[in-house]
C-alpha positions in Angstrom: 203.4 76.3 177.2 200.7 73.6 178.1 201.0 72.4 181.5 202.6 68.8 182.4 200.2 66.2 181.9 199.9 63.6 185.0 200.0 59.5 184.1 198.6 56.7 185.8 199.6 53.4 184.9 197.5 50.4 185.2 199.1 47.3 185.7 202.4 46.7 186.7 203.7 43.0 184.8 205.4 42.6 181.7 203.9 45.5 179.2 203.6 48.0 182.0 207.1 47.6 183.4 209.2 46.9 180.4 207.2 49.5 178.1 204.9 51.9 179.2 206.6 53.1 182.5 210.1 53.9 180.8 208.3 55.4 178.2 206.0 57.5 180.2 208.4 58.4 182.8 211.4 59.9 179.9 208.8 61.9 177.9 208.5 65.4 178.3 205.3 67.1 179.1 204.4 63.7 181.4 205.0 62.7 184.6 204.4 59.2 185.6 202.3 60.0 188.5 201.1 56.8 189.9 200.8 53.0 188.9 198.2 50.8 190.1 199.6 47.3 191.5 199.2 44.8 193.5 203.1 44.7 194.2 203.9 48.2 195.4 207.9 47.0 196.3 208.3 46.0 193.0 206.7 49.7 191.7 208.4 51.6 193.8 211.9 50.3 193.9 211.6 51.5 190.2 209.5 54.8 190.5 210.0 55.8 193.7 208.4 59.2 193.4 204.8 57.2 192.0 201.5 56.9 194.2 201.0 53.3 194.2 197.1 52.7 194.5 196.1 49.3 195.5 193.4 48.9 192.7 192.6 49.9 189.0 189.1 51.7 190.2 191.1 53.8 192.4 193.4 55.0 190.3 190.6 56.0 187.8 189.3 57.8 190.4 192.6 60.1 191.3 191.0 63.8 190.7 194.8 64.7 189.6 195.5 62.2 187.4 194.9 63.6 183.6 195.8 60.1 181.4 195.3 56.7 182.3 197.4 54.0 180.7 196.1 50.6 180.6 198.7 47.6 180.4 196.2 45.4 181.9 194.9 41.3 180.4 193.6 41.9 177.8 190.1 41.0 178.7 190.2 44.1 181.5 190.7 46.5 178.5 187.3 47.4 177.3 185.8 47.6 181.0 188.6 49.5 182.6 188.7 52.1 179.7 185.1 52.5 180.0 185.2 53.5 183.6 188.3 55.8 183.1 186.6 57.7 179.8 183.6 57.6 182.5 185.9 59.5 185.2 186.7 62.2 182.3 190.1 60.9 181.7 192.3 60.3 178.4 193.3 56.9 177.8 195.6 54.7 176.3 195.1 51.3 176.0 197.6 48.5 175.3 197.3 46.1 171.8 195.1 44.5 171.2 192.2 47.4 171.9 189.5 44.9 173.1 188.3 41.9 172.5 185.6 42.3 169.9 184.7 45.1 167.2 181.5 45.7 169.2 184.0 46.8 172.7 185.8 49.1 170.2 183.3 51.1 168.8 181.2 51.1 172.2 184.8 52.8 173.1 185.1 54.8 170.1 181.9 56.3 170.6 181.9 56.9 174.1 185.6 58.6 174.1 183.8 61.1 171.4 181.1 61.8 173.3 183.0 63.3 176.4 185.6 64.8 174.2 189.0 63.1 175.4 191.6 61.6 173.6 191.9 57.8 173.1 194.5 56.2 171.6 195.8 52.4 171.1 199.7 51.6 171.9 200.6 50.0 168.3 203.9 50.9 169.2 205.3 48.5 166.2 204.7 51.5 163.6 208.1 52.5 165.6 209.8 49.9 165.2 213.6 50.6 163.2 212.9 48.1 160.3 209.0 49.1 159.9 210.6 52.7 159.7 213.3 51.9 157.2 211.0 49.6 155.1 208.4 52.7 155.0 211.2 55.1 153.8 212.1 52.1 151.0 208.6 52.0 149.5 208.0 55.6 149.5 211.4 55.9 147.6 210.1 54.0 144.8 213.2 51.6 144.5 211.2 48.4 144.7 208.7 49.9 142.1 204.8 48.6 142.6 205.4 46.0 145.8 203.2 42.5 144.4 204.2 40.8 147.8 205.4 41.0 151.1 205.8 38.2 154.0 206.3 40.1 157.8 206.7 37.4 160.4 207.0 38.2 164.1 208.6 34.8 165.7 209.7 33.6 168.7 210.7 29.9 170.1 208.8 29.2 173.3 208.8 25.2 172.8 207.2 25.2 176.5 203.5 26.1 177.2 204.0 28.6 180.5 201.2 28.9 183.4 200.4 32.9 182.4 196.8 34.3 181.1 199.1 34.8 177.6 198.8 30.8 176.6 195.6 29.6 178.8 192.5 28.8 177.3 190.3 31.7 177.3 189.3 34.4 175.3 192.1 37.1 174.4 194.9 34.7 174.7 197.5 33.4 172.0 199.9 34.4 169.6 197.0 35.9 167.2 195.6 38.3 169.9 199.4 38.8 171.1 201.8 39.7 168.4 198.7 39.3 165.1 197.8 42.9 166.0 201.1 44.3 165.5 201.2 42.4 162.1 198.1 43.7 161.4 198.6 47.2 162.1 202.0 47.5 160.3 200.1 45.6 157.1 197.1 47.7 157.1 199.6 51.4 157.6 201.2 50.0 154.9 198.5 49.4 152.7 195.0 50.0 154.1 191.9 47.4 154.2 192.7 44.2 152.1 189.4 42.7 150.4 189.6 39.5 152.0 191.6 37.4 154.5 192.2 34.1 155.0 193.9 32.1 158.0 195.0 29.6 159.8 195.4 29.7 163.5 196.5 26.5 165.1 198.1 24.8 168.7 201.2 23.1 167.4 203.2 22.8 170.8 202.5 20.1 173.1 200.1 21.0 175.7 198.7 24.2 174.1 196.1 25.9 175.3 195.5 28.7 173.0 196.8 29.7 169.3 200.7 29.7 168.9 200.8 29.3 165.3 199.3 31.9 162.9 199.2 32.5 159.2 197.1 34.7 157.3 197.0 36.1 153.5 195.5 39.2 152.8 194.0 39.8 149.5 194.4 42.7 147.4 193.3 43.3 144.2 197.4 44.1 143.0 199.6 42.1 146.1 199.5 39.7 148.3 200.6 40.1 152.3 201.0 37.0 154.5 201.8 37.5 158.1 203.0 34.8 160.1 203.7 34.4 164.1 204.6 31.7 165.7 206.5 29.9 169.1 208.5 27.3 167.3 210.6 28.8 165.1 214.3 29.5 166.2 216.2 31.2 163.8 216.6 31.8 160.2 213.6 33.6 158.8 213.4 37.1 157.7 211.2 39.4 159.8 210.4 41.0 156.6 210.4 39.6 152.8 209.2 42.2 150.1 209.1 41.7 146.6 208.3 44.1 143.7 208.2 45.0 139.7 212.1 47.2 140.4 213.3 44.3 142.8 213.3 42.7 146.8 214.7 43.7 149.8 214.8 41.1 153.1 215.5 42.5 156.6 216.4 39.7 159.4 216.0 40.2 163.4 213.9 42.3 165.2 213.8 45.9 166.5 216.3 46.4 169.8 214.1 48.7 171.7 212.3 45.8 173.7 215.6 44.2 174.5 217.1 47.7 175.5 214.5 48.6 178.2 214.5 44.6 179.7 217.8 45.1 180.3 217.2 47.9 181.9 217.7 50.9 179.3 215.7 54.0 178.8 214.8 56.1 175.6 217.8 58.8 175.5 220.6 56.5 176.2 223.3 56.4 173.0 222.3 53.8 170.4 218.8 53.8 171.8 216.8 52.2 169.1 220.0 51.8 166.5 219.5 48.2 164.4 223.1 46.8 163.9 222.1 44.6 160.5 220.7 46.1 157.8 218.3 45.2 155.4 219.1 44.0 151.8 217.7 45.4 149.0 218.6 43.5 145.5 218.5 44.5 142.3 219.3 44.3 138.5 221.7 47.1 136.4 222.5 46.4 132.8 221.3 42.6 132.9 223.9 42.1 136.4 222.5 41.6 140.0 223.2 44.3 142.3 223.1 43.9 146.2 223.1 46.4 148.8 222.8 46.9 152.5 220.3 49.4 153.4 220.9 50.6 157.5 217.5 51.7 159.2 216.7 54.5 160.5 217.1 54.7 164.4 213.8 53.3 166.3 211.4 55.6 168.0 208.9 54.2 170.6 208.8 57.4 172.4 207.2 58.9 169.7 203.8 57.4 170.2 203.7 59.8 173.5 204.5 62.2 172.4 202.3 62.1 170.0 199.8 61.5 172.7 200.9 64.6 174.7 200.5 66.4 171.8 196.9 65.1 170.6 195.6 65.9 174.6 197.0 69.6 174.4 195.5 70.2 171.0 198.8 70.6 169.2 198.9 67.2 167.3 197.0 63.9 166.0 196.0 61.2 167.5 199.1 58.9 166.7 197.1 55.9 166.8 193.1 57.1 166.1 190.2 54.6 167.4 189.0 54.6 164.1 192.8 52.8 162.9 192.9 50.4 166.1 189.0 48.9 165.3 190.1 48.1 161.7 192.9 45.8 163.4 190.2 44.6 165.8 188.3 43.7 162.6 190.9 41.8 160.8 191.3 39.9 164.5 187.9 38.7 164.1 187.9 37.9 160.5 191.1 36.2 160.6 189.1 33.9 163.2 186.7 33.4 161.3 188.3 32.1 158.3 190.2 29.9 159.7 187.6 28.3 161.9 185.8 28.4 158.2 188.7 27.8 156.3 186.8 30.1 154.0 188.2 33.6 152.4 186.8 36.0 154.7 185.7 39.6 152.9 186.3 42.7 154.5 185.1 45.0 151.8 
């Protein structure tokens, strides 16, 4: 049986606590070893048992530490998963991967060339609805898919004073929750041809992108994703239409809600959507409508796919490879909508 693999966790704010730590520390074969933080009380009135090291450098350095997690800003991930690749350590790193395509592959190739495992927390692909609307398409019920509309909303009508919404590189809603619009789009259907975008400041006093939209182009559909920090209510999370009919799913996956309020993978109803989607469509010239219930969520999968990939036993659940093509379609979608041009990928 491979031998327990030791964690150390990077940052300690919002992704770290509410995500990686619960995860980390209910998956078998890891043990949440140590966090690095600049508020040990806070760490350690969760995690107890953890080393808490007063820096991210010495963390990496740790001889006993086999996998370092980083839930850092986003413009500390390509220079803190250097130096942990450099220490001979796997690595996850936190969405988005870096900041440019360049960081990525510099990663990519780097991880290759000491032979350890890194791997990109998309944990979306887990997400109850992305999981039920994956069964629906493979079933063949909406017959070839011409169109689908994912939005990932939120109503924030007041700028905050965190890195998330300042003005500098990294920041805003199209670095934030773009990637995980991306990544679902692109595991869906791979590559587009082109994108197009708009990324925009629409509340008062923004400093960085809180509006997105973006079309990608296929030769046979058509995917918009849209994000944004003024809208309340009312809008599906995913609209899909086809040649056989449409389904439309509202609300978003519990598991974030679930481990804020304190809940941990293993609990009953962990991950369990209460409204289903709606698929509609036509039998002997009537409408038909039915409810479609998801299958249960399953963020802990991603580590132990992770586990898995570092004892040799499994793939990479998110590759480098996958996580530079969302990078790409970051840094086209910017383009084209500093352009307002059609940006090709292909």
């Amino acid at each position: 049986m491979p031998n327990t693999l030791r964690v150390g966790l990077v940052g300690y704010g919002f992704a770290g606590k509410t995500f990686h730590a619960p995860l980390l520390g209910t998956t078998p074969g890891l043990t949440l070893a140590a966090i690095a933080s600049s508020k040990p009380d806070v760490v350690l009135a969760d995690w107890p048992e953890a080393t808490v090291y007063p820096t991210p450098e010495a963390l990496i350095a740790a001889p006993d530490i086999d996998l370092i997690v980083i839930a850092t800003p986003n413009d500390t991930h390509a220079p803190l998963a250097q130096a942990a690749l450099a220490a001979g350590k796997h690595v996850v790193v936190d969405k988005p991967f870096t900041l440019t395509v360049a960081e990525a592959e510099a990663l990519q190739a780097q991880a290759a060339q000491v032979g350890r495992v890194l791997s990109v927390f998309h944990n979306r692909r887990w997400d109850a609805d992305f999981l039920g609307l994956q069964q629906l398409l493979a079933s063949g019920r909406l017959g070839r898919v011409t169109e689908l509309t994912s939005r990932f909303d939120r109503y924030r009508p007041e700028v905050r004073q965190r890195w998330r919404e300042a003005a500098v590189v990294g920041a805003g809603i199209w670095y934030d929750l773009g990637p995980h619009l991306i990544d679902q789009a692109l595991t869906l259907f791979g590559l587009p041809d082109a994108i197009s975008a708009d990324l925009a400041l629409r509340r008062d006093g923004a400093q960085a992108v809180d509006d997105a939209l973006a079309v990608l182009h296929y030769p046979d559909k058509r995917v918009v994703l849209g994000a944004s920090c003024l809208v309340s209510g009312g809008v599906p999370r995913y609209l899909v239409h086809g040649t056989l009919g449409s389904f439309e799913k509202y609300g978003l996956d519990v598991q974030e809600d679930q481990m804020k309020a304190g809940g941990m993978p293993g609990m009953d109803d962990w991950g369990h959507d209460p409204r289903p989607g709606r698929l509609h469509g036509w039998s002997n010239d009537q409408a038909v409508v039915e409810d479609l219930h998801m299958p249960a969520g399953d963020y802990p999968q991603y580590y132990a796919g992770v586990r898995d990939a570092i004892n040799g036993i499994g793939p990479n659940p998110v590759t480098p490879e996958q996580a530079i093509a969302v990078m790409r379609m970051i840094e086209a979608g910017t383009l084209a909508s500093k352009t307002g041009q059609r940006v090709a990928l292909k």
